[in-house]
N, C-alpha and C positions, 0 to 999 in steps of 0.2 A: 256395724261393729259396736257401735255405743249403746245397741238393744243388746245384742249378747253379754254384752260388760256390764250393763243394767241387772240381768237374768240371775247374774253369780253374783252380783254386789246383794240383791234381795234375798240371795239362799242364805245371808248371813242373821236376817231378819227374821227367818223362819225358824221358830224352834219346837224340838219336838221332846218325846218322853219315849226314853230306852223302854221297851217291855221285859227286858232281862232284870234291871238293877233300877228304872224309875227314876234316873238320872236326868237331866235334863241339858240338852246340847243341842250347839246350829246346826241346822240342817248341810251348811257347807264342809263342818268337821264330819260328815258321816263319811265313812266307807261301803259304798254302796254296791251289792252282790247282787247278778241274774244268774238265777238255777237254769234258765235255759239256752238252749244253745243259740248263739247269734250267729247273723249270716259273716262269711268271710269278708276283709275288706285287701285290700289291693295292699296295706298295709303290714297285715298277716302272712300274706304270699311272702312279702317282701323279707318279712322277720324269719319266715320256713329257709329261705333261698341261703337268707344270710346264713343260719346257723350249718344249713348243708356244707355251706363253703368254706366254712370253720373246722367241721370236721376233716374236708378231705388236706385242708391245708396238715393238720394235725397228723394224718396219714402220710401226708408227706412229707412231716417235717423227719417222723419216726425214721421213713428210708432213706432223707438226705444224707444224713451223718455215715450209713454203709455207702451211701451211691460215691460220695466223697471219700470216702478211706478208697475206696476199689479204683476208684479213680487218682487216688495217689499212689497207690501200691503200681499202677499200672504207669504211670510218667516215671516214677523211680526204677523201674525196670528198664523204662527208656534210653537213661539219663550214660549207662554205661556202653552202649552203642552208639550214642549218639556222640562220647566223646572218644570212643575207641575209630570212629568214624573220621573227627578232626585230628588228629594224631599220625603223626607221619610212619612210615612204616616200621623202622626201629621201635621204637615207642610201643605203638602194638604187641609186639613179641614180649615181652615182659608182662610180669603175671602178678601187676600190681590193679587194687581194689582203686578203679576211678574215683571214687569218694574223696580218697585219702590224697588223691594228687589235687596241687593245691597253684595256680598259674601267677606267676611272679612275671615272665616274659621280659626280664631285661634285671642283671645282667644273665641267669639263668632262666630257663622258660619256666619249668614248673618244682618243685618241692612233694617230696612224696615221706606225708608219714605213715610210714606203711604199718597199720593195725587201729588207726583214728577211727576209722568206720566200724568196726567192730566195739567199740565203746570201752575195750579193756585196758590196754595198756599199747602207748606207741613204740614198735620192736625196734624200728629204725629209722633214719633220716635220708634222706636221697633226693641231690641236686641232680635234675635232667635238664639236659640242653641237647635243642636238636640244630644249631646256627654252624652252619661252612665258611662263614665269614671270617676270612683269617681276623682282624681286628678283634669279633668278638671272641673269636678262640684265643686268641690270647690272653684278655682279662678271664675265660673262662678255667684255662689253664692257671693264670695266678690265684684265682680260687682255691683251686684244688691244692695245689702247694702251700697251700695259706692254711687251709686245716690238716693235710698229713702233715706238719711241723706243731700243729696242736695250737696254731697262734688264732686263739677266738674262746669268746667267751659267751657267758649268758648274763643280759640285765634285763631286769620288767621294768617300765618307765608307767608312771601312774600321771597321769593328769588331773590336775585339780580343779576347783570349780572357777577358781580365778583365772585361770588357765596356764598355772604355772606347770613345769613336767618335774617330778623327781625319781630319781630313779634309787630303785631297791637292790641290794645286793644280796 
């Protein structure tokens, strides 16, 4: 190791004379070109292989982004069977957009604003409860009495970074 490191320390010693411009420079500052072609080294294999694998990454990064859209377009097609599925049978019979139903499950089951999923404007509001539980039919019944008499209101409550809540009217 100390003859090699000897070999580069000496090319600092060697100086030569550009034939271009008659300059005079170490032999170690040169940049030194073979017009012919050298044999392969295990090294070259290595740098071919790498850049092949660059590319096809590259190729596949191109049809990630559709493999993934196609592959969410296809779970969101799921998603309204799968909940028309956990839904009791009432529930089902109604021709509301599963998006938009929204599961609270106590004291009512779920909340439907029916037109959220469409992005425009929400048409309506709708408490569903599917519970036989005389108990819960009762406070589900004072609900209902509680908004045909118009007694409810709307606040947005903000929290702050102190963690105080205030609420906007």
């Amino acid at each position: 190791m100390n003859e090699l490191l000897g070999v580069f320390q000496s090319f600092r010693r060697i100086l030569c004379v550009c034939p271009c411009c008659g300059e005079i420079v170490r032999m170690s500052d040169l940049h030194l070109k073979y017009s012919g072609k050298s044999p392969k080294t295990w090294l070259d294999k290595y740098e071919l292989q790498l850049f092949a694998l660059q590319e096809k990454e590259e190729v596949f990064e191109a049809k990630e982004a559709e493999m993934r859209k196609k592959a969410r377009e296809r779970g969101r097609n799921k998603v309204p069977l799968m909940i028309r599925k956990c839904l009791c049978s009432e529930f089902k019979k109604l021709e509301y957009d599963p998006y938009d139903m929204k599961a609270i499950m106590d004291p009512v089951d779920f909340v439907v604003f029916d037109g959220l999923n469409d992005g425009k404007q929400v048409r309506s509001i709708t408490l569903l409860s599917k519970t036989r539980n005389p108990k819960t039919r009762k406070i589900t019944d004072s609900i209902k009495t509680t908004i045909s008499k118009g007694n409810y209101n709307w606040k947005v409550a903000r929290i702050t970074t102190t963690g105080k809540v205030k609420f906007e009217n």
